[in-house]
NUMIBA-521872 format. One record per residue: x, y, z of N, C-alpha, C, O, CB in turn; chain. Coordinates in steps of 0.2 Angstrom, whole numbers. Glycine has a CB too. Layout:
<atoms>
+-------+-------+-------+-------+-------+-------+-------+-------+-------+-------+-------+-------+-------+-------+-------+--------+
|  n_xx |  n_yy |  n_zz | ca_xx | ca_yy | ca_zz |  c_xx |  c_yy |  c_zz |  o_xx |  o_yy |  o_zz | cb_xx | cb_yy | cb_zz | cadena |
+-------+-------+-------+-------+-------+-------+-------+-------+-------+-------+-------+-------+-------+-------+-------+--------+
|     X |     Y |     Z |     X |     Y |     Z |     X |     Y |     Z |     X |     Y |     Z |     X |     Y |     Z |      A |
...
+-------+-------+-------+-------+-------+-------+-------+-------+-------+-------+-------+-------+-------+-------+-------+--------+
</atoms>
This chain:
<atoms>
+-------+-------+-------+-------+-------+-------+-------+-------+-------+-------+-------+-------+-------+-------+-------+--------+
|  n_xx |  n_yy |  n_zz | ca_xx | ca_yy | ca_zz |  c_xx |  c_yy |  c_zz |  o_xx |  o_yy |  o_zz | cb_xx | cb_yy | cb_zz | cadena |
+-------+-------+-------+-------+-------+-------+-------+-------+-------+-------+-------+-------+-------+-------+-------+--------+
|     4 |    -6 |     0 |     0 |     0 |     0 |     4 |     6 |     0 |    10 |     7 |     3 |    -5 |     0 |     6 |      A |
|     2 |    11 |    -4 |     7 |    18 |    -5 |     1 |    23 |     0 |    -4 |    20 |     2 |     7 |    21 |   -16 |      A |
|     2 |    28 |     1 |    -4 |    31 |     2 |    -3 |    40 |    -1 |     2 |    44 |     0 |    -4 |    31 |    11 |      A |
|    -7 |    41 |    -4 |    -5 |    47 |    -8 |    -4 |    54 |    -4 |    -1 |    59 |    -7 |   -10 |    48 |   -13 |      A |
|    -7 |    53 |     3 |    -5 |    60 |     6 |     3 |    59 |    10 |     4 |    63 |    15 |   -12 |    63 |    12 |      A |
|     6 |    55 |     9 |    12 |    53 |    13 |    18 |    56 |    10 |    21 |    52 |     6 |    13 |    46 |    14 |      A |
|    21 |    61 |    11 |    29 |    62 |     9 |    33 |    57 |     6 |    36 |    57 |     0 |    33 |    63 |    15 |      A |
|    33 |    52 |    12 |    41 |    47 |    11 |    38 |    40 |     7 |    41 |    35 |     6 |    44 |    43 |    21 |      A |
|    31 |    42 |     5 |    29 |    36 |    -2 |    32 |    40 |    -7 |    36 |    38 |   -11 |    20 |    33 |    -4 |      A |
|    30 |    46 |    -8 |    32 |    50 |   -14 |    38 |    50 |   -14 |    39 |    50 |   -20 |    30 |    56 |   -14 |      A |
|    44 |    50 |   -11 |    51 |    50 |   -10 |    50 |    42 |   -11 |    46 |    44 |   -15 |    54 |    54 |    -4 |      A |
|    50 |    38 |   -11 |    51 |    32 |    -8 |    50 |    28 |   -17 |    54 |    24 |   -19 |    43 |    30 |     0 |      A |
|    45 |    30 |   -20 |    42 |    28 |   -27 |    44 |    34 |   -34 |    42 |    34 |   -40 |    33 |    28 |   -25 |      A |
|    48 |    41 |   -31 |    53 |    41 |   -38 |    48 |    48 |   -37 |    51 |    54 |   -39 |    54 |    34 |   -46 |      A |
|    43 |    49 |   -36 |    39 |    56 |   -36 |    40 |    63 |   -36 |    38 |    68 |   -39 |    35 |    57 |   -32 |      A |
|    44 |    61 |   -32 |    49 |    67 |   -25 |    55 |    65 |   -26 |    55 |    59 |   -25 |    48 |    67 |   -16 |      A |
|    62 |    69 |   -30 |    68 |    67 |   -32 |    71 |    67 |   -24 |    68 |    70 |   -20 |    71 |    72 |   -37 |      A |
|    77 |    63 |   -23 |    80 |    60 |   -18 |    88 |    62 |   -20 |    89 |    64 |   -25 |    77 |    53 |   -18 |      A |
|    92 |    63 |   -16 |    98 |    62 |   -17 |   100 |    53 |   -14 |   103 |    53 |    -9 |   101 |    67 |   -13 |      A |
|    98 |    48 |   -17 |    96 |    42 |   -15 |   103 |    38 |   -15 |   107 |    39 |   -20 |    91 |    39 |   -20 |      A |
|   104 |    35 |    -9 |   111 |    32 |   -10 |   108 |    24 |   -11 |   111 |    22 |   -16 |   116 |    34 |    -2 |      A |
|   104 |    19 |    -9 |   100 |    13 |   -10 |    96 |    14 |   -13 |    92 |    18 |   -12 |    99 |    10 |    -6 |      A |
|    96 |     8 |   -16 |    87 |     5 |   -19 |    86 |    -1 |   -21 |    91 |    -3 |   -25 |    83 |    10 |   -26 |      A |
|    82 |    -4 |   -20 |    78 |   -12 |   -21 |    70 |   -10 |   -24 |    67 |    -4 |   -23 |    77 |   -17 |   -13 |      A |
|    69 |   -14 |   -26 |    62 |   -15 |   -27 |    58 |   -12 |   -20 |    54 |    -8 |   -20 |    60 |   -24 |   -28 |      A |
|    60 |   -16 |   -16 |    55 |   -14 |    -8 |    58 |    -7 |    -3 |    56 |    -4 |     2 |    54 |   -22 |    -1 |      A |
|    64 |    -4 |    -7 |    67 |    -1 |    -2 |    70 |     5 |    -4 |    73 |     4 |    -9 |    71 |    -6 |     2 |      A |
|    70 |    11 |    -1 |    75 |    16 |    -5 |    79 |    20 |     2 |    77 |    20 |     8 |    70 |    22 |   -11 |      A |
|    83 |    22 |     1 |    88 |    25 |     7 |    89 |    32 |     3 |    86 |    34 |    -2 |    96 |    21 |     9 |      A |
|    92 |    35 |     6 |    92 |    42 |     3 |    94 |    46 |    10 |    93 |    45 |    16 |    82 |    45 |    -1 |      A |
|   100 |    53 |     7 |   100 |    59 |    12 |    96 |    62 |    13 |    92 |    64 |     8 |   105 |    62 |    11 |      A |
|    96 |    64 |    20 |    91 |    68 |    23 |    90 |    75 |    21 |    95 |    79 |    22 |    93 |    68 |    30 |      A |
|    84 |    78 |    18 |    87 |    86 |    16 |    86 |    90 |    22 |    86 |    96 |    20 |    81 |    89 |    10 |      A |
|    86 |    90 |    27 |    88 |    93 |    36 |    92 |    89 |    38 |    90 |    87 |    43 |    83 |    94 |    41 |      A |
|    97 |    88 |    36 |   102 |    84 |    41 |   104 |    86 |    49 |   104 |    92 |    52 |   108 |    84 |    37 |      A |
|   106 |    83 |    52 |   109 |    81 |    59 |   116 |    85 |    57 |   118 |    89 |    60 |   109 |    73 |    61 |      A |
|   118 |    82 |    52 |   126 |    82 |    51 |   127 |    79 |    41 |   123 |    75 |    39 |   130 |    74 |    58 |      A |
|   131 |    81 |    38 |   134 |    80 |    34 |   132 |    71 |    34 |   133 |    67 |    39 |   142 |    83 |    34 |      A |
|   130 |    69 |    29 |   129 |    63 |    29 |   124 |    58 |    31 |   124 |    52 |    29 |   132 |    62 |    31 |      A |
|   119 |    64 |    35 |   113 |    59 |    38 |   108 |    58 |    32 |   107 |    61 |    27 |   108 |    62 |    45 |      A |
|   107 |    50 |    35 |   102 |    48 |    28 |    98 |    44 |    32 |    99 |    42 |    38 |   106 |    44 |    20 |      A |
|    93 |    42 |    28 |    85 |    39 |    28 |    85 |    33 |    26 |    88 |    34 |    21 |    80 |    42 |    24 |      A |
|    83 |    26 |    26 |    79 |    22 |    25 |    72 |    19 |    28 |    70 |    18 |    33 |    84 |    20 |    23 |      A |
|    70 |    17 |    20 |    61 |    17 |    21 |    59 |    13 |    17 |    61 |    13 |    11 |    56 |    23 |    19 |      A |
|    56 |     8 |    18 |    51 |     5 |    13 |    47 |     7 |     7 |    41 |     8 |    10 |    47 |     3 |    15 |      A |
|    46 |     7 |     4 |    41 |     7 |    -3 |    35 |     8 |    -1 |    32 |    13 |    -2 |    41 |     0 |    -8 |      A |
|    33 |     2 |     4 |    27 |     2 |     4 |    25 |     6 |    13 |    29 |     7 |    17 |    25 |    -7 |     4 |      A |
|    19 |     7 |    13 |    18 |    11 |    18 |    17 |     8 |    25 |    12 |     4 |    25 |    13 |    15 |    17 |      A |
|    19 |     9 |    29 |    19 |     6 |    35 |    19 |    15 |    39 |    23 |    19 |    38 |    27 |     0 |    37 |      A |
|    15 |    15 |    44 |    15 |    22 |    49 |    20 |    20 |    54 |    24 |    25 |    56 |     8 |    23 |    53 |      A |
|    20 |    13 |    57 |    28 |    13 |    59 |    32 |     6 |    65 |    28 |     5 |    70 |    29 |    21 |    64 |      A |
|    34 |     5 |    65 |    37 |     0 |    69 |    31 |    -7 |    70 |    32 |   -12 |    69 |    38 |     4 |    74 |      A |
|    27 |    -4 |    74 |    22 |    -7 |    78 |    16 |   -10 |    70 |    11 |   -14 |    71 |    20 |     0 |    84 |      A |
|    16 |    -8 |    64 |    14 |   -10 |    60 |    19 |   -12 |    55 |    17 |   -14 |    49 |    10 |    -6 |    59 |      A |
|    24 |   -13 |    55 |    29 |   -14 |    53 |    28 |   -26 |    52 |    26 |   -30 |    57 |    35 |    -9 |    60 |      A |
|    29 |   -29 |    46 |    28 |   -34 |    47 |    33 |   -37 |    47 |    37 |   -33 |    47 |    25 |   -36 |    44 |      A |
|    37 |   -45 |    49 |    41 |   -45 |    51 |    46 |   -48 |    46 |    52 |   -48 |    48 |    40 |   -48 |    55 |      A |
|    43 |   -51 |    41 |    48 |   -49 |    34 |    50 |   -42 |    32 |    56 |   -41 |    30 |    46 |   -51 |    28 |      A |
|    47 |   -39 |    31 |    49 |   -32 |    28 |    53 |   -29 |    36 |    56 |   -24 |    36 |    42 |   -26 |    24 |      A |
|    53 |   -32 |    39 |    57 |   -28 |    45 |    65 |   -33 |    45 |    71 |   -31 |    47 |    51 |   -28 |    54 |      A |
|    63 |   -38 |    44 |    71 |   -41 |    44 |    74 |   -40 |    37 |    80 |   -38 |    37 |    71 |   -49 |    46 |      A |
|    71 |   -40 |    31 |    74 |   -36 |    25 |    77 |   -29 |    28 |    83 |   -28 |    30 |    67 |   -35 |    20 |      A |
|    73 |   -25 |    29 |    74 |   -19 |    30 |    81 |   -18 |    35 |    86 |   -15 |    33 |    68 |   -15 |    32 |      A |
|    81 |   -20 |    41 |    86 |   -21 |    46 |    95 |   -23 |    43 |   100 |   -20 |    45 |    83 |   -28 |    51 |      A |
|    92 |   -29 |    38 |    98 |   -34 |    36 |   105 |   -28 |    31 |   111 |   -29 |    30 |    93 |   -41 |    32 |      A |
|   101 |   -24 |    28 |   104 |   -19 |    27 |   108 |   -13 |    29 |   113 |   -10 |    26 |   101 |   -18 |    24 |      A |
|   106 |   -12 |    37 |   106 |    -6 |    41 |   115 |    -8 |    39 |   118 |    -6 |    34 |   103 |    -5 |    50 |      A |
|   117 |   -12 |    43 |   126 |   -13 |    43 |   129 |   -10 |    37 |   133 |    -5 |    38 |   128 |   -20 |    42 |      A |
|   128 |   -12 |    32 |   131 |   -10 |    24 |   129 |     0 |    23 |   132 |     5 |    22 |   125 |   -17 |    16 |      A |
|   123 |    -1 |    23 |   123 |     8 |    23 |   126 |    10 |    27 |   127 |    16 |    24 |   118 |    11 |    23 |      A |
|   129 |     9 |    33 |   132 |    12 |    41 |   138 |    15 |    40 |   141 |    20 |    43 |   134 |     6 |    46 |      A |
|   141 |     8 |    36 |   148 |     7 |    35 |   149 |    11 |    29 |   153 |    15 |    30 |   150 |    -2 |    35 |      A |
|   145 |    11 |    22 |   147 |    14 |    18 |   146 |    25 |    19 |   149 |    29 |    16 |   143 |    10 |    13 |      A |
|   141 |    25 |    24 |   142 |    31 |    26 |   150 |    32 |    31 |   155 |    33 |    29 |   136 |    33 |    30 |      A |
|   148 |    30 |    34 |   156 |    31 |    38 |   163 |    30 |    35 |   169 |    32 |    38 |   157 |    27 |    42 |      A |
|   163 |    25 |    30 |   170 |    26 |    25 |   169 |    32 |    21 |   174 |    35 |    20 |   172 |    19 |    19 |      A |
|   164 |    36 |    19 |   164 |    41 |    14 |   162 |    48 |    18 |   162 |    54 |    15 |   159 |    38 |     8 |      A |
|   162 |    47 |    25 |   161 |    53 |    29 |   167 |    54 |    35 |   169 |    59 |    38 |   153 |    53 |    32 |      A |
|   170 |    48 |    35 |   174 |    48 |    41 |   173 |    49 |    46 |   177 |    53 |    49 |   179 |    50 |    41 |      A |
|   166 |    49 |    50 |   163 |    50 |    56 |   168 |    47 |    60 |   174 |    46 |    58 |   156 |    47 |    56 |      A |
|   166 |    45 |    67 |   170 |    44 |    72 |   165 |    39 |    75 |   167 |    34 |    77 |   172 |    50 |    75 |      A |
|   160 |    40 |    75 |   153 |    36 |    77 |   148 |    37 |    72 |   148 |    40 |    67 |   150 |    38 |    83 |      A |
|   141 |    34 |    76 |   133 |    33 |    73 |   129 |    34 |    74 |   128 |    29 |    78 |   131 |    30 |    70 |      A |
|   123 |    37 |    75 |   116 |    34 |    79 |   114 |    32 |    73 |   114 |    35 |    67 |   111 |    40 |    84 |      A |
|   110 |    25 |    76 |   105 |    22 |    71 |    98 |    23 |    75 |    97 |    20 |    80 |   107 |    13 |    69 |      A |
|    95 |    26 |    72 |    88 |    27 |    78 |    82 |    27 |    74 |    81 |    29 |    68 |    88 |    36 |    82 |      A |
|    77 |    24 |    78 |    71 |    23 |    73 |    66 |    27 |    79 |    66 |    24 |    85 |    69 |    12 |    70 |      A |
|    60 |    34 |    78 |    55 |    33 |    82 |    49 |    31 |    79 |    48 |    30 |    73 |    54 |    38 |    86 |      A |
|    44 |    32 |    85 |    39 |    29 |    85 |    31 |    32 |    88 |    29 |    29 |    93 |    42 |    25 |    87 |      A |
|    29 |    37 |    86 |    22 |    40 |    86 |    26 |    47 |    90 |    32 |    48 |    92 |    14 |    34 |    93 |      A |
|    22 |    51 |    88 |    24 |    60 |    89 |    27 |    60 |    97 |    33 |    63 |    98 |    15 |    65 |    89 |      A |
|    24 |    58 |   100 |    30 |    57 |   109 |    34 |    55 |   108 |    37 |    56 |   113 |    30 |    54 |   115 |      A |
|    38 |    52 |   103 |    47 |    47 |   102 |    48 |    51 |    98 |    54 |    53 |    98 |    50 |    37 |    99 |      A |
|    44 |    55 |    94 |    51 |    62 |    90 |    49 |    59 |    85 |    53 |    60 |    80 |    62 |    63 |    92 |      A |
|    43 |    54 |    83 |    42 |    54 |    75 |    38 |    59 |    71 |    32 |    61 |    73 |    38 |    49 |    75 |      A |
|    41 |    62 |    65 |    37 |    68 |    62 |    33 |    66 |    54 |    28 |    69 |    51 |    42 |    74 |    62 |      A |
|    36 |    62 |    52 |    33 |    58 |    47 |    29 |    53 |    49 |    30 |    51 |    55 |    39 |    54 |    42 |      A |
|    24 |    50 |    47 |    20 |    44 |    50 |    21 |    38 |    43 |    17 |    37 |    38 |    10 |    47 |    53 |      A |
|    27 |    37 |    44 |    28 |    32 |    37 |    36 |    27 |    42 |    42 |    29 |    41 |    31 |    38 |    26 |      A |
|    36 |    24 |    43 |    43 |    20 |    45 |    48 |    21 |    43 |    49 |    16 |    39 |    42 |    15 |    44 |      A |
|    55 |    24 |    43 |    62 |    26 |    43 |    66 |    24 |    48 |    64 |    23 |    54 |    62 |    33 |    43 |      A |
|    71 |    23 |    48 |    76 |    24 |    50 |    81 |    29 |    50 |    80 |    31 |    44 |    77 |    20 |    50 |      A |
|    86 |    32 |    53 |    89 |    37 |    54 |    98 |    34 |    53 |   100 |    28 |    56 |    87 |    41 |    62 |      A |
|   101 |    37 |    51 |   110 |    35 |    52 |   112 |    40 |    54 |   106 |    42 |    53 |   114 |    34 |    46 |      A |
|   116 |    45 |    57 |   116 |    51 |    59 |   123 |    51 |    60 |   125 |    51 |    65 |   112 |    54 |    65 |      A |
|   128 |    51 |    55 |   135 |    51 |    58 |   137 |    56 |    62 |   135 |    62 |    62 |   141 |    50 |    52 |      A |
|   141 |    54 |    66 |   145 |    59 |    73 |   152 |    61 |    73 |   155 |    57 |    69 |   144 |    57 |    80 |      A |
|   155 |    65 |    76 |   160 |    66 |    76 |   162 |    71 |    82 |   158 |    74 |    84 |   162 |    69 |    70 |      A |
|   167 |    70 |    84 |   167 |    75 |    91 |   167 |    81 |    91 |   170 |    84 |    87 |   172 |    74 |    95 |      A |
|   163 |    84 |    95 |   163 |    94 |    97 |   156 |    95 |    93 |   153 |   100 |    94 |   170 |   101 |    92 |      A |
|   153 |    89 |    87 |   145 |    90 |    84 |   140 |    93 |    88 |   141 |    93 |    94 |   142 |    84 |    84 |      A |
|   136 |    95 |    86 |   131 |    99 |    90 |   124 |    95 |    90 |   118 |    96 |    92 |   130 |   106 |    87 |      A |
|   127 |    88 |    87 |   119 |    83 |    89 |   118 |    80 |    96 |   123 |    79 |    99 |   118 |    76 |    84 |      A |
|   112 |    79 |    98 |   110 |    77 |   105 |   104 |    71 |   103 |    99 |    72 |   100 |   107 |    84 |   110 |      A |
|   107 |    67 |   105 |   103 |    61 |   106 |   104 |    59 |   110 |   109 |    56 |   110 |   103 |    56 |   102 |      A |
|   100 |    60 |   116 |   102 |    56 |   123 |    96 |    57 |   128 |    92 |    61 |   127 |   110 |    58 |   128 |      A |
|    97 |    54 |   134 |    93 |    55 |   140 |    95 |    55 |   147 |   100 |    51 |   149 |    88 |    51 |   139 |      A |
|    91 |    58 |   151 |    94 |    59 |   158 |    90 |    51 |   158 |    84 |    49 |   155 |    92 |    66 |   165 |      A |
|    97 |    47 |   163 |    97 |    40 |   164 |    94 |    40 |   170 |    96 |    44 |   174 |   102 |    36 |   163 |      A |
|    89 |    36 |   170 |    84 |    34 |   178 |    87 |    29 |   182 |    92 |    25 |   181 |    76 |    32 |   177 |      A |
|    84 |    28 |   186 |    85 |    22 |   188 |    80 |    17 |   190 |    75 |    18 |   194 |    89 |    24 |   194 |      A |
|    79 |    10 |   187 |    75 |     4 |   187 |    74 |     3 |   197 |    77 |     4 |   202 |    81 |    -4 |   183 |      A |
|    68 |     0 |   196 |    65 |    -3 |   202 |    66 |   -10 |   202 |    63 |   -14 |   198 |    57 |    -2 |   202 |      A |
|    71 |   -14 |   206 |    73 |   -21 |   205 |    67 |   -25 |   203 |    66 |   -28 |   198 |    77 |   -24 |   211 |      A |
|    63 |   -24 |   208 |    57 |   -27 |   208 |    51 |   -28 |   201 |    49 |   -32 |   197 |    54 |   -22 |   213 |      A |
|    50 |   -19 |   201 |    45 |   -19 |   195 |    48 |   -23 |   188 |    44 |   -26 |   185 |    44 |   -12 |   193 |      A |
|    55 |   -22 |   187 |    58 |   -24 |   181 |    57 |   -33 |   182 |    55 |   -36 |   177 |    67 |   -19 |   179 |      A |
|    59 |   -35 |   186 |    59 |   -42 |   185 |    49 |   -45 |   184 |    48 |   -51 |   181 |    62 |   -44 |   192 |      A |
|    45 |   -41 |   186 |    39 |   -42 |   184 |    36 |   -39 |   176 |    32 |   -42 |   173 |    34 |   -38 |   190 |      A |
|    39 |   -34 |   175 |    38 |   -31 |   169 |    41 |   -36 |   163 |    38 |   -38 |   158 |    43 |   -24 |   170 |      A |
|    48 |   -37 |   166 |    52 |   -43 |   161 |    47 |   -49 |   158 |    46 |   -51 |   152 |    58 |   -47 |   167 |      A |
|    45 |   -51 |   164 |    39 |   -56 |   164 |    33 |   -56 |   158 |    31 |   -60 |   153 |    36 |   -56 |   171 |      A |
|    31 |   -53 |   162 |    24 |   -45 |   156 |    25 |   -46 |   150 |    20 |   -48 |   146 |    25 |   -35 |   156 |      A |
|    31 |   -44 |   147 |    36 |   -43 |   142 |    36 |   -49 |   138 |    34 |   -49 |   132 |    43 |   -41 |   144 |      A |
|    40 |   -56 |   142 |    41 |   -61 |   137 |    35 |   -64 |   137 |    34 |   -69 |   133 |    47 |   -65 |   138 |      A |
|    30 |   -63 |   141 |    24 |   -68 |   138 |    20 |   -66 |   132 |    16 |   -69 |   129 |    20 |   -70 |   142 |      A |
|    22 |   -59 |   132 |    19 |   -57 |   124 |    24 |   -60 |   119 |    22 |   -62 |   114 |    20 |   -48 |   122 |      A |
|    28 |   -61 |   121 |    32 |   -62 |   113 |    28 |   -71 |   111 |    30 |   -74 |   106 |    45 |   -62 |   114 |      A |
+-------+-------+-------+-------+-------+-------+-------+-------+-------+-------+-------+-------+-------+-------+-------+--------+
</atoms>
């Protein structure tokens, strides 16, 4: 399924020109036109998925199996120093497209990107019940 009011299908299906570093049949990658940093780029499925959680589990291990190879070929041709690979998920994780992407964001030291969070601290307790919660879904 494409959806015609979506951006990242129009970019995704050739509509919307790309600076496109990959592409398959099901899959196109492409630099970001607001980058983080010199080099950040995108990949997305063809087909429309709003995101993760609709996300099926072939096209998500396809899609995944590639992250490494684009990683690596950004970082040999940007000489980052590091990477964030970050995927969100509904408008509260910092999603603004509602189409499934992933993020590469190469880094380098003194950058002015921030990806992070004040780290909390776990309840021994809850998390061993939560753990539980957790794997009986899967």
């Amino acid at each position: 399924m494409v959806k015609d009011d979506c951006i990242f299908c129009k970019i995704a299906n050739g509509q919307i020109p790309s600076a496109t570093i990959y592409e398959t049949t099901e899959f196109r990658a492409f630099l970001d036109v607001s980058p983080a940093n010199r080099g950040h780029a995108l990949i997305i499925p063809k087909q429309h998925f709003d995101n993760v959680f609709m996300l099926d589990d072939e096209t998500a291990g396809k899609i995944f199996s590639v992250v490494p190879a684009i990683a690596r070929a950004i970082q040999e041709e940007t000489g980052c120093e590091g990477m964030n690979i970050l995927q969100n998920n509904g408008a509260v994780a910092g999603q603004t497209v509602n189409h499934f992407h992933i993020h590469f964001v190469p880094r380098t030291k003194g950058d002015n990107v921030s990806v992070t969070w004040k780290q909390g601290e776990a309840d021994k307790d809850d998390s061993v019940k939560l753990a539980q919660a957790i794997k009986n879904r899967l």
